[in-house]
N, C-alpha and C positions, 0 to 999 in steps of 0.2 A: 504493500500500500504506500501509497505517496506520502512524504515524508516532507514537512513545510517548516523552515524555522523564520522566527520575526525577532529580529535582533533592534531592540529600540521597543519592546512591545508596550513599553510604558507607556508610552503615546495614546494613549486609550482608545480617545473619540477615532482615531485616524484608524488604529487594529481593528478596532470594532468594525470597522466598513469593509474594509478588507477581506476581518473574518466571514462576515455576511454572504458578501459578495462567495468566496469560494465556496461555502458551504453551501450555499444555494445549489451547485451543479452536482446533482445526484452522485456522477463519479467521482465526489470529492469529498461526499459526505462524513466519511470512511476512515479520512487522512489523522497523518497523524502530525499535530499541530506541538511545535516547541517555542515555548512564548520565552524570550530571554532580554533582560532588561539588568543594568548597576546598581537599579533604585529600588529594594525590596517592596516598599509600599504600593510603589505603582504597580509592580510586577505582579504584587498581589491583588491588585484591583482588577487589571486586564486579566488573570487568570478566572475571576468571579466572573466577569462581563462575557470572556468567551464561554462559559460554560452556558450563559443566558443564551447567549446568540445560537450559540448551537442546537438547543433548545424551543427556543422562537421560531427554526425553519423543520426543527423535527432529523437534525443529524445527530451521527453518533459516532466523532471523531474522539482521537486520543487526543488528550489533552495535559500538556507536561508544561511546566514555568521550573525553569531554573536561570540561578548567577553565574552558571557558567557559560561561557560560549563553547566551549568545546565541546561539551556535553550537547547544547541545540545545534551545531553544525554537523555532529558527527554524523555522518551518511546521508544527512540531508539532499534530496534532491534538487531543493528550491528555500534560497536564501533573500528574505525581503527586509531591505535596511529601511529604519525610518525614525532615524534616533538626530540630535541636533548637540554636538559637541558644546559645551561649555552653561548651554541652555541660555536663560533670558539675562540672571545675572550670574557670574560676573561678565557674559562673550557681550550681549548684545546691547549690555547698558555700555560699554567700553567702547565697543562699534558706535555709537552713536554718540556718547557725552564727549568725547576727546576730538573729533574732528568738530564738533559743533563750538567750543571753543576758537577753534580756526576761520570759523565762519563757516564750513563745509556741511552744509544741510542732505539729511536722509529721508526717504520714505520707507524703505521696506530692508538695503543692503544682506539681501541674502543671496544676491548674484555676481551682482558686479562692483563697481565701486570700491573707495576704501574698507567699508564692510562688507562687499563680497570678497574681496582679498582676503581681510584676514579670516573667514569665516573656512575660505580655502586652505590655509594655513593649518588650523589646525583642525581641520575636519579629513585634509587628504592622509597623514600619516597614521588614521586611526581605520580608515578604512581598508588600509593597504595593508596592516597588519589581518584584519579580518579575512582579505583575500587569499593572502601567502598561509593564513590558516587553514582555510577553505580547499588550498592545491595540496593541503594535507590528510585533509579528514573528508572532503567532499570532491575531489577534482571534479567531476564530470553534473556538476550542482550547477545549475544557471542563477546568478545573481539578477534580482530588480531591485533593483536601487534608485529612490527615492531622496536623499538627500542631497541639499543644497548646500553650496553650489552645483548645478545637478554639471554642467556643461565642464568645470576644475576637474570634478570629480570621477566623472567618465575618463577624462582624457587622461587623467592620472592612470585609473584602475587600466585603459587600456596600452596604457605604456610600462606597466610595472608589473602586472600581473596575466596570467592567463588563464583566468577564471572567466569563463563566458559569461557577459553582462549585458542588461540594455536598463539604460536609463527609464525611470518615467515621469511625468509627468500630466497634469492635467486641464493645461491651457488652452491644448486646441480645441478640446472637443467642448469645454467649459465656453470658451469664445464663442465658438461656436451657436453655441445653445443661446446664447446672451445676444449675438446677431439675429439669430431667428427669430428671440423675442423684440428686438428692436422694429423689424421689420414685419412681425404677426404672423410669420413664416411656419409652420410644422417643423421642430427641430429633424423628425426620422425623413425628411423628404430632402436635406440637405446631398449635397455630392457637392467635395471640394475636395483638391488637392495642395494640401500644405508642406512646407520645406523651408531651412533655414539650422539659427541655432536655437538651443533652448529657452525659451523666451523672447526670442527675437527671428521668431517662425513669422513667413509672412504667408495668406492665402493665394497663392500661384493662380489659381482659380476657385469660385465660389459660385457656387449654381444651386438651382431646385429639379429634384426631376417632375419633368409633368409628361402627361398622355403625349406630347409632341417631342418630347425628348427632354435634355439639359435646358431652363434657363439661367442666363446669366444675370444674377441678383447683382451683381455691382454697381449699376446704372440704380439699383431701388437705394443701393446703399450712398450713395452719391446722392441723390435723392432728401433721403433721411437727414445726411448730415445739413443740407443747407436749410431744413426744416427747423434743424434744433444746436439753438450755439453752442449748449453746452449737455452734449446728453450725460443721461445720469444714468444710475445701473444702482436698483439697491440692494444691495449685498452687505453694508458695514452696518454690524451691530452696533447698536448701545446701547449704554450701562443699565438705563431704563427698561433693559428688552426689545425695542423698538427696530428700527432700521431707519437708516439715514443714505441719501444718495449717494455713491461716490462719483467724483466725473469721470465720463470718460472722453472728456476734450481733448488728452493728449493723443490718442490714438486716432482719432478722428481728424485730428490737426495730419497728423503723421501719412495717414491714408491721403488725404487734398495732397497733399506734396508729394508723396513718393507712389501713387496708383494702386497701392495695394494694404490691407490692410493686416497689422501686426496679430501675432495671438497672446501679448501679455497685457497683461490691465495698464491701464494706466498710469496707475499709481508706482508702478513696478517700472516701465518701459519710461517713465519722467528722468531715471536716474541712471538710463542706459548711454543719452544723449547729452550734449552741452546745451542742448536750448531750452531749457523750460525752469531749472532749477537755479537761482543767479542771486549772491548774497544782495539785499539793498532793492531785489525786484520783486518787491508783493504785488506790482501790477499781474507779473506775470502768474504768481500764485492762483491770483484770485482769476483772472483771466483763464486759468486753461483747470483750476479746481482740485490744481497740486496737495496733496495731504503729509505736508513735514512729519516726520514722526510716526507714522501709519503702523509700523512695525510692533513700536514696545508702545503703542495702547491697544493693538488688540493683546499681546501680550500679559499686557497687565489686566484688561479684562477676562481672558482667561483665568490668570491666575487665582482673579477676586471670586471666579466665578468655581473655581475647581472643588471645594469641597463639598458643595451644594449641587455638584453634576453628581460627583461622585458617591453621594448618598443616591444620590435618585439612580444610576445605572448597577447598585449594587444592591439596592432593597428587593430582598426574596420576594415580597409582593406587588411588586412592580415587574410584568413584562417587558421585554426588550423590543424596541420599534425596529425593525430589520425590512430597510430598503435596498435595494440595489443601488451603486452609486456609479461612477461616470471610469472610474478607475481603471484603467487597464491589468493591474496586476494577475485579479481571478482568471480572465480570461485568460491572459499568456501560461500561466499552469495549464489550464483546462485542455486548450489546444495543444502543448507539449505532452499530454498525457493521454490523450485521446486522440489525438490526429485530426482533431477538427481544425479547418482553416479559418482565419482570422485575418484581417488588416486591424494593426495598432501603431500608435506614432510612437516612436523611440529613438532614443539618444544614442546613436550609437558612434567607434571613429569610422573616418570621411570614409579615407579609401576609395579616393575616386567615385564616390557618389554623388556629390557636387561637384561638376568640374572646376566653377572658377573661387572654390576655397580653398585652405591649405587639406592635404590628408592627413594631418598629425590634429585637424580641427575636430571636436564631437557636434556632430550634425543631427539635428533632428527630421526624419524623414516617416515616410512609410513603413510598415515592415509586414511582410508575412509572417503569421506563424501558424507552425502543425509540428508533426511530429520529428521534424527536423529541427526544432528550437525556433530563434527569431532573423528571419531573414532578411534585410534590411534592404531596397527597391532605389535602383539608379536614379536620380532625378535630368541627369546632365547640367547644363548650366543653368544658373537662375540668374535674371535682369541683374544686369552689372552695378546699377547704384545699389541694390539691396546687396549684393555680397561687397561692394566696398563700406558699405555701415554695419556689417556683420563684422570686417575684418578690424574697425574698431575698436572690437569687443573682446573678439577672438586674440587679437596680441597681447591685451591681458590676462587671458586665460592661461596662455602660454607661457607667457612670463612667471606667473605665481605657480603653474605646475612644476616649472623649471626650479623654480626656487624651495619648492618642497623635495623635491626629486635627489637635487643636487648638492644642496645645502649651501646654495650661493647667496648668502641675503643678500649680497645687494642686487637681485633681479625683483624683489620683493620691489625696492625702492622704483628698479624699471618698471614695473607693473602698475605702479600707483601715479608717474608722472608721463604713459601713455594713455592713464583711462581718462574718459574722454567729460566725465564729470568734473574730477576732480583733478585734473589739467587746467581745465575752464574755468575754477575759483582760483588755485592754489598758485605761488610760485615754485621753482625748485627749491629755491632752503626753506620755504616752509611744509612743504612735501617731503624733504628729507625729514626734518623735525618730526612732524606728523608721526610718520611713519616709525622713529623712533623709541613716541611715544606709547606708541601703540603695543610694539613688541615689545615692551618694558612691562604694560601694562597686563599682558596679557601672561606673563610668568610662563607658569607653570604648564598651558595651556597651550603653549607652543612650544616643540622639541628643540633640545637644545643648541641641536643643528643649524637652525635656522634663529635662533634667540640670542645667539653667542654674541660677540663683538664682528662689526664691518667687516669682511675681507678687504675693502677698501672706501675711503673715504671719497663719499660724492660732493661732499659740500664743504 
């Protein structure tokens, strides 16, 4: 029987879905589930929660939580990461408080940026242990890997390890869903084809099928936008319960100028660019509905919110709500294990699937999967202005993989004064500083490889 370990199972709300999701499919019901998490508390809460879920669809999977990893990877078939190194504090109050002194404002820094930097730092040398674990106790185990920086993090696992891996994430098809409501569109009657990088995927094409074939929804979405200056999307919670709009101006700004539109929120894709985020310019704030700080207040509303989830997901007289969710992960098991075929988007490296990016680039594309694992589908080239604002992104990516890889900090320091936000505030000695401050900051939490003294002096 198939054999699943969730390494990070703390994550509750998130395993919860996951678990849903797999155990839904008859041939999964069966499996046998290794919940493994640092944090005994939580460990012990996802183990109650799985046992609901499995329960709520009527499976009757093994179900084991242990503190070891070795113990949940040993013979594992299928390894699903979804753990976030250093957590809110001390990584991501650090991400955020120390460059905001510099003036360098964030929204979300869990990709790119000075806090997708460091967030790569030390999230890559914790995963690559896991891997080189994995070519021990599990070789022939397919990793989905879910942690951010998803695009660092790929490129690493695929230059260090060879453990078979695809990225995931949930933007296309979330985007997606969010276009079709903008437009009043039947999400299942979509047909698009998306390509790029992780987060910074743009729709190639975007159509509906109808009885005469593909139409092209572009022209409605073009449309749409000159309808509404500032569309909104309500998804952000508050603390009230409520929901509040967030915009999605910038993506919509991004589509009028570049013909196509991206698949990250706004709020995310604000921080990818030099134009929207600029100290001293709340015009542009308020004009395009930029949300500083986005990150550590849903953050901290999670956190205000967690004991009060967590009584309610673990009360023996409270059934467990088990929906399907948008996720790729169930399915890529499903169809590895049964032969059934599937199209899912994934992170995988280039390899000549975009011609005009680097191959050492992780591209998110197409992929088959059946019982061959996840096969990942040629795009050829895509329009040259989107792969030159990919390659923006992508030299940082490179540069901090390098820098974990290598143990060169100062490619750290390159990494942070080619990104293209915080180029656009910062100078070089205060980039350098920055950057100083940070891996000072972050101790213990970045190996010492990389935390040591300069190789060489940039400034």
């Amino acid at each position: 029987m198939t054999t699943i370990a969730f390494i990070g199972a703390g994550s509750t709300v998130f395993a919860k879905n996951l678990l849903g999701d797999i155990l839904s499919f008859p041939e999964l019901a069966g499996a046998t589930l290794r919940l493994h998490d640092i944090d005994a508390d939580r460990l012990e809460t996802s183990g109650i929660v799985a046992h609901k879920v499995a329960d709520a669809v009527g499976a009757t999977p093994a179900i084991e939580s242990t503190l070891s990893q070795d113990e949940a990877i040993d013979g594992a078939d299928h390894v699903i990461t979804m753990f976030q190194v250093g957590g809110y504090e001390p990584a991501t109050v650090v991400d955020f408080d120390i460059p905001r002194r510099y003036g360098l404002t964030q929204t979300i820094a869990d990709t790119l940026g000075i806090g997708g930097i460091m967030r790569g730092l030390r999230t890559i040398p914790v995963l690559l242990d896991l891997t080189h674990n994995m070519e021990r106790r599990c070789p022939d185990a397919t990793l989905l890997q879910y942690v951010n920086p998803m695009a660092m993090n790929c490129m690493a696992i695929a230059r260090a390890s060879s453990i078979a891996t695809v990225g995931l994430c949930h933007s296309v098809q979330h985007t997606a869903e969010q276009l079709a409501g903008d437009l009043g569109v039947p999400a299942d009657e979509l047909e698009y084809r998306c390509a790029g990088i992780n987060h910074m995927a743009f729709y190639l094409e975007f159509g509906r099928r109808t009885g005469d074939g593909i139409e092209d929804l572009y022209p409605a979405l073009r449309a749409f936008r000159e309808a509404n200056d500032i569309p909104l999307r309500g998804d952000a919670e508050r603390s009230d319960g409520g929901v509040e709009g967030l915009s999605d101006a910038v993506r919509y700004e991004m589509f009028e100028r570049l013909g196509y539109f991206v698949t990250e929120s706004s709020e995310h894709f604000s921080e990818y660019v030099p134009y929207f985020i600029k100290d001293g310019r709340a015009d542009l704030l308020e004009r395009f509905g930029v949300p500083l700080d986005e990150y550590p207040r849903r953050c901290e509303r999670q956190i205000a919110a967690w004991e009060t989830m967590r009584a309610e997901l673990t009360d023996p007289d409270v059934e467990l709500d088990v929906t399907p969710s948008v996720e790729y992960g169930a399915g890529i098991i499903h169809s590895i294990e049964t032969g059934t075929p599937r199209v899912v988007y994934g992170n995988v490296a280039n390899d000549g699937l975009i011609d005009n990016l680097p191959d050492s680039a992780c591209v998110e594309v197409p992929c088959l999967v059946d019982a061959n694992g996840v096969q990942p589908t040629k795009i050829g080239a895509i329009p040259p202005h989107l792969a030159a604002l990919m390659q923006t992104n992508i030299n940082v990516q490179e540069l901090t993989v390098e820098a974990a890889l290598s143990g060169n900090r100062e490619h750290v320091y390159h990494a942070a004064m080619l990104d293209p936000h915080t180029s656009a505030e910062l100078d070089l000695d205060q980039i350098w500083s920055l950057v100083d401050e940070l891996i000072a900051a972050h101790g213990d939490l970045i190996p010492p490889f990389v935390s040591g003294e300069r190789l060489g002096a940039g400034s």
